[in-house]
N, C-alpha and C positions, 0 to 999 in steps of 0.2 A: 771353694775354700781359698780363701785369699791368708797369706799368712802376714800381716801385717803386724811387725812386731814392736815396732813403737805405736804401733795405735796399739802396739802393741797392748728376863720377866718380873715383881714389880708392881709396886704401889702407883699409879699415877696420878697426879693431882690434875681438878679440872677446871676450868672458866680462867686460867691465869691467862694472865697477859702481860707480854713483854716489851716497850715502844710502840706501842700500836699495834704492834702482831700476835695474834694466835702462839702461843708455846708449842713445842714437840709435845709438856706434857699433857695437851691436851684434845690429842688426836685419837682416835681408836685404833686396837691392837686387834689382830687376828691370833689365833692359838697358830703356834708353828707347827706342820706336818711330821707326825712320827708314824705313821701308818699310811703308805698306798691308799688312795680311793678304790673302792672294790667296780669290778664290772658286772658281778651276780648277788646275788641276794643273801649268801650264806652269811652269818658274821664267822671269825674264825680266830682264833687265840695268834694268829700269823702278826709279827712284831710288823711294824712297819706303818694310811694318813689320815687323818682326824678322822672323818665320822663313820664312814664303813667300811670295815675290815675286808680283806680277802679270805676266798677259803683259801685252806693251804695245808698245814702242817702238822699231820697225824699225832696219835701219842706215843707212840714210837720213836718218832722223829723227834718228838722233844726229849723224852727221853735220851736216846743219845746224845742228842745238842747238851745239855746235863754234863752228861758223863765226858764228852768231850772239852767242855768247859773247866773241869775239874781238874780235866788230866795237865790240861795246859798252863792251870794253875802253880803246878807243883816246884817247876821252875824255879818261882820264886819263893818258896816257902822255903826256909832254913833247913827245918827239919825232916823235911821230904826228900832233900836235895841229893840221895842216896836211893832213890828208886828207882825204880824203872816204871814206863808206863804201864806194863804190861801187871805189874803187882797190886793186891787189891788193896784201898786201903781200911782200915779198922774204923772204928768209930769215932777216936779222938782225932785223929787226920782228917777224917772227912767232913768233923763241924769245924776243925780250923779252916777246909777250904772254902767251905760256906759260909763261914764269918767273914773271910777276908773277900770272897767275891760279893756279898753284900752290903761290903763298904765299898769297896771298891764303885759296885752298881750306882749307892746313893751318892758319891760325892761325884761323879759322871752326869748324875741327874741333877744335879746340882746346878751343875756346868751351865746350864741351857737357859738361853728365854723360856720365857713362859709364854711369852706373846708377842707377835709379829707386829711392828709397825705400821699402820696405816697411813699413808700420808697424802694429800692432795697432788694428785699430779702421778702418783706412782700406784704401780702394783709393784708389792713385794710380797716372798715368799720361801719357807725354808721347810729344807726334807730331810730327816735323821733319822737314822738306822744301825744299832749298835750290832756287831759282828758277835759269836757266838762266845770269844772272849770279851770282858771288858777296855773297849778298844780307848785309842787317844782324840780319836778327833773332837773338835770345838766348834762352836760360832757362835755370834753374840752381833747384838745391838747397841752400839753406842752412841749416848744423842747426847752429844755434845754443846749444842745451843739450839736454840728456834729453829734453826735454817740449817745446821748441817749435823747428819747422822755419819756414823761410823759404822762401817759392816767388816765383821773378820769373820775369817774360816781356815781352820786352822790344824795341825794333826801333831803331837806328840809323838815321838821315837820307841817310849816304853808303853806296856800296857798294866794292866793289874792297882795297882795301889801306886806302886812309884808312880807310873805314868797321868795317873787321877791327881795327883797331888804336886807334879809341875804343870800342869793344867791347870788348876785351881789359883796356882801362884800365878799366872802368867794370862789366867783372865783378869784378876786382882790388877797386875800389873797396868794391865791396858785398860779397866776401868778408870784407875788414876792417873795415867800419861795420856789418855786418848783426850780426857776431858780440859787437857792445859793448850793444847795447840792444835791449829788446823792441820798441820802437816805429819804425813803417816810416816815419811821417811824419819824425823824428827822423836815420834813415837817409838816404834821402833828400836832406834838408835837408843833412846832412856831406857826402853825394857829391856833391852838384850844387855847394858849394864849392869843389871839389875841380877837377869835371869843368869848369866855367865857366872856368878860368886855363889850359886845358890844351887844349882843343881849337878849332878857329877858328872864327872867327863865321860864321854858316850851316848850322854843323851841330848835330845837336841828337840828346835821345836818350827817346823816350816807354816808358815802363814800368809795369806793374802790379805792385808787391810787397805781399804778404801775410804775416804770420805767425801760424802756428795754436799755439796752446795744443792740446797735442792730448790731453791727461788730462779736459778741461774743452769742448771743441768750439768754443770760440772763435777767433774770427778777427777779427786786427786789418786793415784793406786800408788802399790810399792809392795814387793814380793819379798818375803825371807826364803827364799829357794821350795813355791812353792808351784802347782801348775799352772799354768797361765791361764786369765780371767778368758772365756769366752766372750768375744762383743761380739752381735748380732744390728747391721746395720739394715733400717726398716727402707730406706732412701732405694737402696743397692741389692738386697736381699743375699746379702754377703757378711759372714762371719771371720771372724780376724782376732788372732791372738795377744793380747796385753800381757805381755811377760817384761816388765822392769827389770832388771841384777840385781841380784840380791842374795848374801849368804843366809843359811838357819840361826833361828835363836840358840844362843845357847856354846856354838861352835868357837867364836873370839871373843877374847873380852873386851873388843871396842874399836882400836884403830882399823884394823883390818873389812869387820863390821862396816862399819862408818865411810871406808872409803869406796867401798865396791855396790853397796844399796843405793837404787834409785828410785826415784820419785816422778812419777809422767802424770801429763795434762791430759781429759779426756773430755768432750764437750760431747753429750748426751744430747739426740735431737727425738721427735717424737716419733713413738714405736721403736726406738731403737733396747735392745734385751741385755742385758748385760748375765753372769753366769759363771758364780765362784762352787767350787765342788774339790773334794779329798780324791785321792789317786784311787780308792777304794770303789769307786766311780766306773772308771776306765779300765781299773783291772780286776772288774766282775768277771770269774770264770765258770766255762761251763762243765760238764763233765768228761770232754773231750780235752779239759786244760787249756780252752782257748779263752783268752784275753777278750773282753768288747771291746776294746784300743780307743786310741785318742779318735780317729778318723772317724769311725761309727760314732760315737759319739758327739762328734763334730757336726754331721750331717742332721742328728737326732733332732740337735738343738735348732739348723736350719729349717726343719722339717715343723717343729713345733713352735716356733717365736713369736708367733701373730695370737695363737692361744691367751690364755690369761694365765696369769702363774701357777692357779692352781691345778687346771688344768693342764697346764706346759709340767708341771713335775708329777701328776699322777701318771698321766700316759706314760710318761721317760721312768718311771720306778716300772708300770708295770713290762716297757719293754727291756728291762733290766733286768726282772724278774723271768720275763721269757727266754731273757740269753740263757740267762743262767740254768735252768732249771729243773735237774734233784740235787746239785751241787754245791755244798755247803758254800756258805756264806764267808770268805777267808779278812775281810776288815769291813770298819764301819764305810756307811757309806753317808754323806754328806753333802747336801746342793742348796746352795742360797742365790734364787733370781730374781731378778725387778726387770718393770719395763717402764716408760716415758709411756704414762696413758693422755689422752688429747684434753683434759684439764690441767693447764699453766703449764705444758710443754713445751720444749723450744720447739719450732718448724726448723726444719731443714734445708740446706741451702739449696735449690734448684740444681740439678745434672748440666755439667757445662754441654752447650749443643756442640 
């Protein structure tokens, strides 16, 4: 592990064309992974990547996952705000908390592609898995022109309805700032103007956005205080942290913001993996209360890079799932990877002898 820290969904239209080039919009999309690939046969109501389920998770188990859902609910309700968890609740309490967790659900679902971009030259691929409360995390796909996509992944402070709904704003945000400029630092900076007048003090919103040149393999990144992108170098077989400066959305309203966010150079060669993901990741626990840590995770990603994406994120869920495993779920978890595949890839510069 090398810690290198400056290297440190959708209508789309088809047959366009822009100066002679092919459009983003008209590339094929992949549906984004919400469910583990299974390794047996059973299918299974188990939350988590597209086409076969895992077994898993009794009716018990959900049952409780339910009721735990509920209770955590209460917090936020006004009118609850007076109980304890231990108290049952009646009938009018209970379809409030069901109202409010099924909004909460669809504007969460809302949030999301629908579909993974496909593009020459790349594997990309995204894994979402919402936590037993309606959590904060985000990602999204933004195609900015022909030639360069925007990828964010992103995680909210609150959860329930507040936290759905500065998420909603702040993918809004970065659908209409991401598509004016190439530069993420530059982005950022607009939204967090934006987002600082708009939502209340103590919440806040950490992000990684990217955007690739993708004729050229560049990549511009820029952190709002959030983990550092994993790079996986194909050349070296050596993984290295991209972690820019950068405060959260939300925390200033601008100068302070603005002076401390950085913006790095990243030149993508072929096979090389790149690897944004929420903390929810890293601080999967098991029922001994142990963390799978950055490091395990670090190595995961070493272990699995040469895979394809979709393979590189079913093996890493189900061995995330093995850490874990009867131990409740405590946040969402979220992984968006690409690799430089050997069509219109850059090569790499030869190993000085």
């Amino acid at each position: 592990m090398h810690n290198g820290r400056r290297e440190n969904p959708h209508n789309h239209r088809g047959g366009e064309r822009r100066g002679g080039r092919e459009s983003m919009s008209t590339y094929r999309h992949n549906r984004p992974i919400k469910r583990p690939l299974s390794t047996g046969a059973t299918p299974t109501p188990k939350p988590a990547t597209t086409n076969t389920p895992l077994p898993g998770t009794s009716a018990s188990q959900l049952m409780r996952l339910r009721a735990q859902k509920k209770l955590a609910l209460r917090a936020r309700m006004g009118l609850l705000k007076n109980k304890t968890d231990s108290e049952q609740l009646d009938d009018v309490e209970q379809k409030m908390l069901e109202h409010e967790l099924a909004i909460a659900e669809e504007l969460q679902a809302n949030l999301l592609p629908r579909k993974v971009p496909q593009l020459p030259g790349y594997d990309i691929n995204a894994y979402y898995r919402p936590s037993r409360e309606v959590g904060g995390d985000y990602y999204d796909f933004i195609e900015i022109d022909e030639n360069h996509l925007g990828i964010v992944v992103a995680d909210v402070s609150g959860k329930g309805i507040p936290g759905s709904i500065v998420m909603t704003e702040t993918r809004a945000l970065m659908k209409s700032e991401g598509s004016r400029t190439m530069s993420p630092q530059e982005t950022l900076a607009r939204v967090n103007r934006v987002l600082y007048n708009d939502i209340k003090r103590g919440m806040f919103v950490t992000m990684f956005y990217m955007v690739v040149s993708l004729e050229r393999g560049i990549v511009l990144v820029t952190s709002a205080g959030h983990n550092p992108m994993v790079l996986w170098r194909a050349a070296t077989n050596t993984c290295h942290l991209v972690n820019p400066n950068g405060l959260a959305l939300g925390i200033d309203k601008g100068p302070l913001f603005e002076k401390t966010i950085k913006e790095q150079k990243i030149q993508l060669f072929k096979g090389d993996r790149f690897v944004l993901y929420t903390d929810g990741v890293i601080e999967t626990m098991n029922t001994n209360h142990e963390q799978l840590g950055q490091n395990r995770f670090y190595m995961k990603v070493k272990q699995l890079a040469e895979k394809t994406s979709s393979e590189f994120l079913s093996i890493l869920v189900d061995d995330l799932e093995a850490h874990q495993g009867e131990a409740p779920q405590h946040d969402d978890i979220t992984i968006v990877t690409g690799r430089l595949t050997e069509a219109g890839a850059v090569q790499a510069p030869p190993p000085l002898a």
